[in-house]
N, C-alpha and C positions, 0 to 999 in steps of 0.2 A: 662384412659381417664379423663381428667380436666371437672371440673363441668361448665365450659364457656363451653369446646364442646358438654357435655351430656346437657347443654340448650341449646345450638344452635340447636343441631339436633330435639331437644323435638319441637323447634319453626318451622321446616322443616313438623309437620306431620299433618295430618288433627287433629287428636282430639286437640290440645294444642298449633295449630296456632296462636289462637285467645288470648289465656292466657298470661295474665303479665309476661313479664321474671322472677319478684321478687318471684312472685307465681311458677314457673319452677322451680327454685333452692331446695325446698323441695324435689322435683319429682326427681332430677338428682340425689339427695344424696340415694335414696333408688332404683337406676338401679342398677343391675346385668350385667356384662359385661361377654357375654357367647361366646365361639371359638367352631366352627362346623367345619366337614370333608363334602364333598360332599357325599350327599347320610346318614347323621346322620339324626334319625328320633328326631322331639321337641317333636312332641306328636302326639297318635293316635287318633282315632274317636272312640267315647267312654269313651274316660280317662276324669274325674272328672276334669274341670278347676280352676284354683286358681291365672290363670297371666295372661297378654298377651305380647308382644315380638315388638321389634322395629328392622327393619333390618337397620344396621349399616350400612353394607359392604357385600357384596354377592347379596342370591336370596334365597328364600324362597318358595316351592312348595306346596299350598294346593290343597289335593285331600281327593277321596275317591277311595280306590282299584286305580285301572289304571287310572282314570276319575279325569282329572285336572281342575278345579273351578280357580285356577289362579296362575301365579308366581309372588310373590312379589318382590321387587328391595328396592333401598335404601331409609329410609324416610319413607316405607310402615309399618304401623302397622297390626296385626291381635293376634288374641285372646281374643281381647277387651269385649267381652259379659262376658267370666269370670274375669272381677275386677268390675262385676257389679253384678255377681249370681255363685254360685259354680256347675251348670248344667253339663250335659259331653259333650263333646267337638262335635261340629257337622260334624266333619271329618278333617284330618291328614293332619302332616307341616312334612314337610322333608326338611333338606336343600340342595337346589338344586347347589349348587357349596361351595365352599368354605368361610363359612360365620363368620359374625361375628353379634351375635344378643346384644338388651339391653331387659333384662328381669324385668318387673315389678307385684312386686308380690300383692296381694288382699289385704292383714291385714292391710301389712306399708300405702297400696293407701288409704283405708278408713279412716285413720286418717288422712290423709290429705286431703281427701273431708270433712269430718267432719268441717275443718277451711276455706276453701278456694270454693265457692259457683261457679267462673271462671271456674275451673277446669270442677265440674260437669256439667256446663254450657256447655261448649266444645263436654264436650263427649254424652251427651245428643242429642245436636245439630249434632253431627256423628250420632247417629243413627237413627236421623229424617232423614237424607237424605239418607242415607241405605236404610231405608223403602219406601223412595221415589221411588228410584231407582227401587227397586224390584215388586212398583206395577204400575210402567210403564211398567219396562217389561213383567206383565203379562198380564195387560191391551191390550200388542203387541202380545200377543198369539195367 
């Protein structure tokens, strides 16, 4: 994949909508281009995080045991809490058809928040509205 498409798609996702393209082109050079079977697990609940995963092409299944929290589609990121804390994972990705992930790892991301403050800004800004999200819905309880 050309670093025009791995920044086009980076500009497709909530955390790095907002970010400079010039700033993206760091990000695009240190994606992982990962090829999944239907039904390959990314990772379980539990396991120690250190990346999180952009769905390129497929769908992406988060659960715990049977109990499905969501499918993601194209443009959707998740794992995002580990390239900000090495915690374990709060439950399992499986790929739910035949996918194609971009995987970004913790170490290479942190030098590049280190220089570029847009980035963190971004992902920051994701998780303000995450937290939003979740205490409406409990507020709707």
């Amino acid at each position: 994949m050309s670093f025009s498409k791995k920044v086009s798609l980076l500009k497709k996702t909530d955390i790095f909508k907002n970010t400079p393209e010039e700033d993206l082109v760091g990000i695009s050079n240190i994606l992982e281009e990962i090829t999944l079977k239907a039904g390959d697990s990314i990772f379980s609940k539990n396991d120690i995080g250190d990346c999180m995963y952009i769905v390129k092409k497929g769908s992406v299944r988060i659960h715990d045991g049977a109990y499905t929290f969501a499918i993601l589609k194209e443009n959707e990121v998740f794992g995002e809490l580990s390239l900000l804390d090495s915690e374990t994972r709060s439950a399992s990705a499986t790929s739910n058809e035949d996918s194609i992930l971009l995987k970004l790892d913790q170490l290479p991301f942190y030098k590049i928040l280190s220089k570029d403050q847009e980035v963190l800004k971004g992902i920051l800004q994701m998780l303000c509205r995450r937290i939003r999200i979740l205490d409406e819905k409990s507020a709707h309880q």
